[in-house]
Biopython code that builds the backbone (N, CA, C, O; Angstrom):
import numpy as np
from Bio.PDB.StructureBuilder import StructureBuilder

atoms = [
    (1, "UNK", "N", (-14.932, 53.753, 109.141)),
    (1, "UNK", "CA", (-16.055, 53.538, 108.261)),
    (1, "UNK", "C", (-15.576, 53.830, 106.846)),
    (1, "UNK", "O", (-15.143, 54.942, 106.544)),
    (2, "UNK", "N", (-15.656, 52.820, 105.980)),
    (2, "UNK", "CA", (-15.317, 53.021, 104.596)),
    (2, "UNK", "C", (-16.868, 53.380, 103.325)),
    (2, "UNK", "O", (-17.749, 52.537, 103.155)),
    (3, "UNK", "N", (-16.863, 54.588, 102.692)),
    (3, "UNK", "CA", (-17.904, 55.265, 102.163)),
    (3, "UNK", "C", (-17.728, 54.025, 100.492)),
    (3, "UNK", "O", (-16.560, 53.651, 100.389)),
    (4, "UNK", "N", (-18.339, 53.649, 99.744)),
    (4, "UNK", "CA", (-18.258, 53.460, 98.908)),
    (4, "UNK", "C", (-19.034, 54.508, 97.840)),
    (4, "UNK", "O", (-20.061, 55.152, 98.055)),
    (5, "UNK", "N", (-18.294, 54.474, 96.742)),
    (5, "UNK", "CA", (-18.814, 56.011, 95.737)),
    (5, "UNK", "C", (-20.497, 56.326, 95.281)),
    (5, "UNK", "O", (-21.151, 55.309, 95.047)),
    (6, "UNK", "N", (-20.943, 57.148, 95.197)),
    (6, "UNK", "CA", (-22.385, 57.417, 95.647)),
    (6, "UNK", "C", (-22.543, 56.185, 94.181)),
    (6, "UNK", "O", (-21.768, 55.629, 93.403)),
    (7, "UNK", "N", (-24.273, 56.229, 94.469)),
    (7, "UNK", "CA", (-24.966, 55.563, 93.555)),
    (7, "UNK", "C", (-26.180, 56.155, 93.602)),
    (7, "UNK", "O", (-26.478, 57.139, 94.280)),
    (8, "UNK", "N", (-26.963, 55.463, 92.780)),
    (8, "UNK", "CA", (-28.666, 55.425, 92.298)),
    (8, "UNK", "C", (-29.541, 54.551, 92.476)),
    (8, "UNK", "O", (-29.016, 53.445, 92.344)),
    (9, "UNK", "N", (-30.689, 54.472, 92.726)),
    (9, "UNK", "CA", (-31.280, 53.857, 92.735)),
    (9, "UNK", "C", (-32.560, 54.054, 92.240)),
    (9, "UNK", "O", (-33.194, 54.794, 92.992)),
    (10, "UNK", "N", (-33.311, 53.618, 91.094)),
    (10, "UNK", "CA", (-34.433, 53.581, 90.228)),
    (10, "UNK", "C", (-36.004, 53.700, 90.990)),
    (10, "UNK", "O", (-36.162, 52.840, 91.857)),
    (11, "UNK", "N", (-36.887, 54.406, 90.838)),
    (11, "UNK", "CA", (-38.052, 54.072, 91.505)),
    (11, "UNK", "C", (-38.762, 52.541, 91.455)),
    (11, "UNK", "O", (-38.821, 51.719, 90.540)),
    (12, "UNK", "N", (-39.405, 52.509, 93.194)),
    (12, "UNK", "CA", (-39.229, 50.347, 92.473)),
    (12, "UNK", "C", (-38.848, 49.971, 93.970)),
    (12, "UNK", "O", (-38.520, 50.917, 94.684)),
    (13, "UNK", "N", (-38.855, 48.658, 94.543)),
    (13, "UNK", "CA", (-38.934, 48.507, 95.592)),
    (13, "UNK", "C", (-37.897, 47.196, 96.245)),
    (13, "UNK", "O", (-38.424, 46.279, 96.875)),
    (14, "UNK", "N", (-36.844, 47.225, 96.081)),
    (14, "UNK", "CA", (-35.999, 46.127, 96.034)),
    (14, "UNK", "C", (-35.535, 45.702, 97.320)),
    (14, "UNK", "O", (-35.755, 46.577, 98.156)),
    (15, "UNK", "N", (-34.883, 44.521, 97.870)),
    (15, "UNK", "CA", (-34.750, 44.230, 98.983)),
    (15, "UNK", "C", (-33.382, 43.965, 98.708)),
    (15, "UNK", "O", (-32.909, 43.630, 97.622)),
    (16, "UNK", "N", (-32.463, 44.240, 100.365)),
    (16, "UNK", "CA", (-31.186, 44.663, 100.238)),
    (16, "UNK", "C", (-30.542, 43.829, 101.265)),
    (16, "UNK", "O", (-30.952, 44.117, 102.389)),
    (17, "UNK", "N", (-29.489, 42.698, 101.238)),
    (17, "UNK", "CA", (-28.769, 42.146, 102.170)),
    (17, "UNK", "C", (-27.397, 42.942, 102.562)),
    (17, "UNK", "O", (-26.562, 43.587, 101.928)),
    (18, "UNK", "N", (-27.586, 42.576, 103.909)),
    (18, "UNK", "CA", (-26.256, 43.674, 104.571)),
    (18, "UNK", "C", (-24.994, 42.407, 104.694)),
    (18, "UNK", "O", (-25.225, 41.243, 104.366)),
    (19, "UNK", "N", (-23.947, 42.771, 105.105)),
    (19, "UNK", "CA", (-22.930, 41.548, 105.466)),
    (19, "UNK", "C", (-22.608, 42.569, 106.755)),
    (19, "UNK", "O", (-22.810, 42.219, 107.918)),
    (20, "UNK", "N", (-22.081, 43.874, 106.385)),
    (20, "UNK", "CA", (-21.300, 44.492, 107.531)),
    (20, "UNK", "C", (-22.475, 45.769, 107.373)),
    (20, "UNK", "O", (-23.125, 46.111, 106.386)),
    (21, "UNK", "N", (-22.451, 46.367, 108.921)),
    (21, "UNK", "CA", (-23.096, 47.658, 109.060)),
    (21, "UNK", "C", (-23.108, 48.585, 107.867)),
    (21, "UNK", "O", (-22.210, 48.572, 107.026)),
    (22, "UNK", "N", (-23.999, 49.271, 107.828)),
    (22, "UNK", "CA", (-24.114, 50.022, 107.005)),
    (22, "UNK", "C", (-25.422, 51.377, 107.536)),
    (22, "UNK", "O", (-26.429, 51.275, 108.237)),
    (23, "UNK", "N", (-24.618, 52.923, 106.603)),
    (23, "UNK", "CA", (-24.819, 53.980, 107.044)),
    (23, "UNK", "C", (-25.353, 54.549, 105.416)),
    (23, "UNK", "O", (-24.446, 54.958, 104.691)),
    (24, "UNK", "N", (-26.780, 54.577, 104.857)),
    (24, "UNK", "CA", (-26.664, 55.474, 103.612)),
    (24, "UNK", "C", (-27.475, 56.800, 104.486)),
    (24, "UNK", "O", (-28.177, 56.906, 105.492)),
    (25, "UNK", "N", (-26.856, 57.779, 103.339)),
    (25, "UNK", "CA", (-26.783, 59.060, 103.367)),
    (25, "UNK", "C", (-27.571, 59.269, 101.696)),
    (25, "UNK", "O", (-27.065, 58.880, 100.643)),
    (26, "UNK", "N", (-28.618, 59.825, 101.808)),
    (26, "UNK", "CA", (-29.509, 60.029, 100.849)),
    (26, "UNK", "C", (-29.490, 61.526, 100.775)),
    (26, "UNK", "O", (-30.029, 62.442, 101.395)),
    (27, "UNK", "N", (-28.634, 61.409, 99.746)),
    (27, "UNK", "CA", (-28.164, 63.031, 98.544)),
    (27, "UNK", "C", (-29.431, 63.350, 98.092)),
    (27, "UNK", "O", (-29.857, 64.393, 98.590)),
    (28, "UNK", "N", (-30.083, 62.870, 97.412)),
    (28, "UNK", "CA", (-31.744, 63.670, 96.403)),
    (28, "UNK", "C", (-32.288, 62.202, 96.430)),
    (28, "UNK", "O", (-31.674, 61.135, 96.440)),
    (29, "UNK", "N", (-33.614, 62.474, 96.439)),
    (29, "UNK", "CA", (-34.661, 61.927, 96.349)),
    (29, "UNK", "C", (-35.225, 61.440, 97.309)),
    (29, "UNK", "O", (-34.667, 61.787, 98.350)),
    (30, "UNK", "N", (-36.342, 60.592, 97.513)),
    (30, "UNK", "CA", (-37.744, 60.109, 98.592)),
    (30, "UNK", "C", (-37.275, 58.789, 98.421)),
    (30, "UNK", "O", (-37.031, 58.308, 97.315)),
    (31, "UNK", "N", (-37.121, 58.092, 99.680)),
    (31, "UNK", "CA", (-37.360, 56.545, 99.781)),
    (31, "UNK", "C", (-38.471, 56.400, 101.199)),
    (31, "UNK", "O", (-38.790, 57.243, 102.037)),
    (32, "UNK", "N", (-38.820, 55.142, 101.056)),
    (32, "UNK", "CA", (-39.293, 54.713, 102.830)),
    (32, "UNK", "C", (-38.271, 53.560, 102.708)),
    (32, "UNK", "O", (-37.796, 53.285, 101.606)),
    (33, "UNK", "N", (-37.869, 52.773, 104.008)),
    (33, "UNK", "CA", (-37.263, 52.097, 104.559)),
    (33, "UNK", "C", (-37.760, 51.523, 105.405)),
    (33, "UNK", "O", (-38.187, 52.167, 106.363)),
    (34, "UNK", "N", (-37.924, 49.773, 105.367)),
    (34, "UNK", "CA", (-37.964, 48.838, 106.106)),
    (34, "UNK", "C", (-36.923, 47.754, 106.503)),
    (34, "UNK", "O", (-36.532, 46.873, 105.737)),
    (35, "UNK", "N", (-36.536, 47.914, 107.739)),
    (35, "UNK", "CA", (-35.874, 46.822, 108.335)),
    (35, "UNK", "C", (-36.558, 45.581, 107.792)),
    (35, "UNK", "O", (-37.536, 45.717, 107.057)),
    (36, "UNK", "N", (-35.971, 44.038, 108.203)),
    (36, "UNK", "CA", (-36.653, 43.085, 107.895)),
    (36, "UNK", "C", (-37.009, 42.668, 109.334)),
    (36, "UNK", "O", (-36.214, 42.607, 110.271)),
    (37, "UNK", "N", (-38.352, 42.384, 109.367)),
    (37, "UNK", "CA", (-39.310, 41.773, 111.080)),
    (37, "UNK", "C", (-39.621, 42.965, 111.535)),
    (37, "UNK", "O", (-40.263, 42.871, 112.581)),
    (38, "UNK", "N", (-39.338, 44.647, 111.006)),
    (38, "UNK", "CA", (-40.481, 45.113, 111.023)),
    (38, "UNK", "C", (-41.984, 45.669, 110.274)),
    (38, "UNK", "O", (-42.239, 45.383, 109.104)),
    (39, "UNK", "N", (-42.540, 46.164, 110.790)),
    (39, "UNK", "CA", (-43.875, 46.477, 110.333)),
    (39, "UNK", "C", (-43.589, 47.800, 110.011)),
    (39, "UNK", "O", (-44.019, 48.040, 108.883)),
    (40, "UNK", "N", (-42.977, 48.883, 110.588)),
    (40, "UNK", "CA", (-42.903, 49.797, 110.036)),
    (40, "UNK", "C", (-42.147, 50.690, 109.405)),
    (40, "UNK", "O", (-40.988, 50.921, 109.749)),
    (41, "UNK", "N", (-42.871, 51.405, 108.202)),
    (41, "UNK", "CA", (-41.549, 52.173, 107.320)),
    (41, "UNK", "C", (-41.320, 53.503, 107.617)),
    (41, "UNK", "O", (-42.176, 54.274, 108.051)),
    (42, "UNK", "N", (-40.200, 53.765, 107.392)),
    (42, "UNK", "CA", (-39.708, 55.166, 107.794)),
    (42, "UNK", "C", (-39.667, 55.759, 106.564)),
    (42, "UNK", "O", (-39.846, 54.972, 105.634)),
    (43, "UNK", "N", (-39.438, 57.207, 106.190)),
    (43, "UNK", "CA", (-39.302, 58.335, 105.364)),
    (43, "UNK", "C", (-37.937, 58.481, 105.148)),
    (43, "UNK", "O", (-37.230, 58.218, 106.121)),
    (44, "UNK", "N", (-37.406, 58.818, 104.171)),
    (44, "UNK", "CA", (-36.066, 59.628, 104.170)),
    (44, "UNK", "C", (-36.093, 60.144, 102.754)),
    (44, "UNK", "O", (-36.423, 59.625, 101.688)),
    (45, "UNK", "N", (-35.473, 61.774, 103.213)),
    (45, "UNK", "CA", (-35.121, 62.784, 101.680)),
    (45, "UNK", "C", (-33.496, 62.825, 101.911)),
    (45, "UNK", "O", (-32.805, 61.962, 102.450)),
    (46, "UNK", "N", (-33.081, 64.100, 101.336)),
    (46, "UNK", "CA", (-31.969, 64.446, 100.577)),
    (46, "UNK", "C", (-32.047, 65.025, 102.080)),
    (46, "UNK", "O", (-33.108, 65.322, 102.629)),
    (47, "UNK", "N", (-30.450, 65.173, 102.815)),
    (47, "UNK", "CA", (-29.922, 65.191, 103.725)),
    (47, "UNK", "C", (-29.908, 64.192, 105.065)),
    (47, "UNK", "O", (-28.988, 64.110, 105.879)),
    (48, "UNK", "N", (-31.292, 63.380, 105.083)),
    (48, "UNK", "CA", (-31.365, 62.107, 106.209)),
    (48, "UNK", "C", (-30.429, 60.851, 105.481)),
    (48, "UNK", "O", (-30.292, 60.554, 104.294)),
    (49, "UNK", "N", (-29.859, 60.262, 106.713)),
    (49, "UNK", "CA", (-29.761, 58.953, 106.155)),
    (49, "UNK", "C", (-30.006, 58.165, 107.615)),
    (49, "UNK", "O", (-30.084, 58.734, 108.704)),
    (50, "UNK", "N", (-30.113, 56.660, 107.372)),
    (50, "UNK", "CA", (-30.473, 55.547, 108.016)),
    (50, "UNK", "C", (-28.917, 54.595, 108.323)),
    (50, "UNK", "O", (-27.742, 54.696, 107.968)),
    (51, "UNK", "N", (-29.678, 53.722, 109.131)),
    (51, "UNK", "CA", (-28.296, 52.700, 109.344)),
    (51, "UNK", "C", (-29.257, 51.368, 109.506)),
    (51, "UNK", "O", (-30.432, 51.267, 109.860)),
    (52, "UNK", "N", (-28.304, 50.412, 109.113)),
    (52, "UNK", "CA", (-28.339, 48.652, 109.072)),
    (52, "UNK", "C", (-27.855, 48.171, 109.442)),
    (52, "UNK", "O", (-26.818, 48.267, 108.786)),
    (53, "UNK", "N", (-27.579, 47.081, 110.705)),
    (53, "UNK", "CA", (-26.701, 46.568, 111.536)),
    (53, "UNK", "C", (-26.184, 45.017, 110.012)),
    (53, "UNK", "O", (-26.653, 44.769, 108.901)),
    (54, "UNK", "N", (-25.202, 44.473, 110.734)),
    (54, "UNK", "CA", (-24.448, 43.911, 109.814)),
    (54, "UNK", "C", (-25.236, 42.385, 109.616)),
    (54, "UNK", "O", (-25.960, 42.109, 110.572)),
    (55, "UNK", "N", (-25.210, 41.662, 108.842)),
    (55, "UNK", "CA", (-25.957, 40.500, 108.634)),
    (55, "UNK", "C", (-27.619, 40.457, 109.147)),
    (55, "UNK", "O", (-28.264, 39.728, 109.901)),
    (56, "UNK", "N", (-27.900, 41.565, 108.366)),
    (56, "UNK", "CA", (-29.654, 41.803, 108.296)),
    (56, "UNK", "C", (-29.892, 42.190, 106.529)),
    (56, "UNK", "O", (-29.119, 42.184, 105.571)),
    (57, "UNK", "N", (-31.046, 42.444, 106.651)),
    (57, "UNK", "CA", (-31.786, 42.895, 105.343)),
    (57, "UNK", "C", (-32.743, 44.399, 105.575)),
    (57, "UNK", "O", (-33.023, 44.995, 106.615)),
    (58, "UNK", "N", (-33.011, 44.629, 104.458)),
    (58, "UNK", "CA", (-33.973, 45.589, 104.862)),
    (58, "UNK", "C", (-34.662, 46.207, 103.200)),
    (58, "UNK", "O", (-33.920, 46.488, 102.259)),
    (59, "UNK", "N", (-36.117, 46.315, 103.147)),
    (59, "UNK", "CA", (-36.156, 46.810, 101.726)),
    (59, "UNK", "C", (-36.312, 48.103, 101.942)),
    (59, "UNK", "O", (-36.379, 48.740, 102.993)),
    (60, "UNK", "N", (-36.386, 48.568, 100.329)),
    (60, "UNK", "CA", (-36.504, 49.955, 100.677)),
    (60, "UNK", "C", (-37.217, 50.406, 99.022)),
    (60, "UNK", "O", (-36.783, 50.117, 97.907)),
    (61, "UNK", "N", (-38.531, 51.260, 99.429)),
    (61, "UNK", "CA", (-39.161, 52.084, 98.494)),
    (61, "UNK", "C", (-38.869, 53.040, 97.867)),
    (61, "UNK", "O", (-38.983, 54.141, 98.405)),
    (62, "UNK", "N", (-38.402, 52.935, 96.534)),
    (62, "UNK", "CA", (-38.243, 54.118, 96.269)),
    (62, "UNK", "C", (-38.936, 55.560, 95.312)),
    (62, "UNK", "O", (-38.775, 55.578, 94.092)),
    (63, "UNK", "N", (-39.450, 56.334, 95.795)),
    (63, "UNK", "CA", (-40.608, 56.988, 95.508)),
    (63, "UNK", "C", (-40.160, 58.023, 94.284)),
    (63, "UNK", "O", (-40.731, 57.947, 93.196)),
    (64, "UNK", "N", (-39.003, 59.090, 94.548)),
    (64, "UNK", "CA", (-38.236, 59.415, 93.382)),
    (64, "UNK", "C", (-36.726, 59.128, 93.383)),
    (64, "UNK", "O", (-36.218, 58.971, 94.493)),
    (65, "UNK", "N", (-35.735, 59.014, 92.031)),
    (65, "UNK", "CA", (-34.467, 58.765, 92.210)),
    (65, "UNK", "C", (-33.810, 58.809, 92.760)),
    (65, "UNK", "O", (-33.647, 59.957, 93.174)),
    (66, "UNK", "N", (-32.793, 57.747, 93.335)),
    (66, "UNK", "CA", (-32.438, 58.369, 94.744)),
    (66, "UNK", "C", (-30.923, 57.790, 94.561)),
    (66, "UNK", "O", (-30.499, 56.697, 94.187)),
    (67, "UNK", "N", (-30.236, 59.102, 95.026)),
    (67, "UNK", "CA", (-28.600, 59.062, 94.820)),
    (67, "UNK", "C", (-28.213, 59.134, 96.506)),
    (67, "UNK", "O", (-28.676, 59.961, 97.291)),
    (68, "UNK", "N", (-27.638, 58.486, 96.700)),
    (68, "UNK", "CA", (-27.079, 58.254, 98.157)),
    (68, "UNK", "C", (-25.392, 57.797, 98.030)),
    (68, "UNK", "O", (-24.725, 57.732, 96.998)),
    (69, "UNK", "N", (-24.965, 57.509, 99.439)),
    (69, "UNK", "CA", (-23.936, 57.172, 100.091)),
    (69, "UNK", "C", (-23.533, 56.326, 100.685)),
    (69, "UNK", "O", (-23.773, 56.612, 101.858)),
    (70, "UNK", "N", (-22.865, 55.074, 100.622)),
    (70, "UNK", "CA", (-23.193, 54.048, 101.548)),
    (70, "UNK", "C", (-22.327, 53.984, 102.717)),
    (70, "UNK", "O", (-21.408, 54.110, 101.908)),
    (71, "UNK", "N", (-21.908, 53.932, 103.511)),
    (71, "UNK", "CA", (-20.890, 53.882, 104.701)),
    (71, "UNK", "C", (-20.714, 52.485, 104.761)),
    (71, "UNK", "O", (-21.511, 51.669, 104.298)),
    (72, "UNK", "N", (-19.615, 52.211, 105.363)),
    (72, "UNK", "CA", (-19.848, 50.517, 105.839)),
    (72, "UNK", "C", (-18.887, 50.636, 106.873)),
    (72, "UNK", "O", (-18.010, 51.482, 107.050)),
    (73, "UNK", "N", (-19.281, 49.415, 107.667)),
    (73, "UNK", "CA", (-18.282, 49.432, 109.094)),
    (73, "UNK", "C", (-18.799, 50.351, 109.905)),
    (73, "UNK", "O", (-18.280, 50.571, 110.999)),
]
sb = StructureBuilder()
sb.init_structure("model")
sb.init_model(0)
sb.init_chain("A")
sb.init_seg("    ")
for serial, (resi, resn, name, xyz) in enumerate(atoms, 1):
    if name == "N":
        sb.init_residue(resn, " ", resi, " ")
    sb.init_atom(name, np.array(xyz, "f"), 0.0, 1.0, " ", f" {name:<3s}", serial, name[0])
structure = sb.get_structure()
């Protein structure tokens, strides 16, 4: 699994295409998270993170600034 260097992300609600799996790790702040085709959103703070199988989408809310981790592979 290759980490690419943390980032940010702005409060605001943007939608995200995957190519290869993916693992973020959410350092500080509140998001919810939606897969795409589902209905429901999940929570995540500073120590949870989520995963995205590879050639999907998924948006994601973001409630305060949010510095994360991305994994891939």
């Amino acid at each position: 699994m290759h980490a690419k260097p943390w980032g940010v992300i702005l409060p605001g609600r943007p939608a995200f295409n995957t190519r290869a799996p993916e693992t973020m790790e959410i350092n500080g702040g509140v998001c919810r998270v939606k897969p795409t085709g589902s209905a429901k959103w999940e929570t995540f703070r500073a120590g949870d993170r989520f995963s995205v199988p590879g050639d999907s989408s998924f948006e994601i809310e973001v409630l305060e600034l949010l510095d994360y981790v991305c994994h891939f592979g």
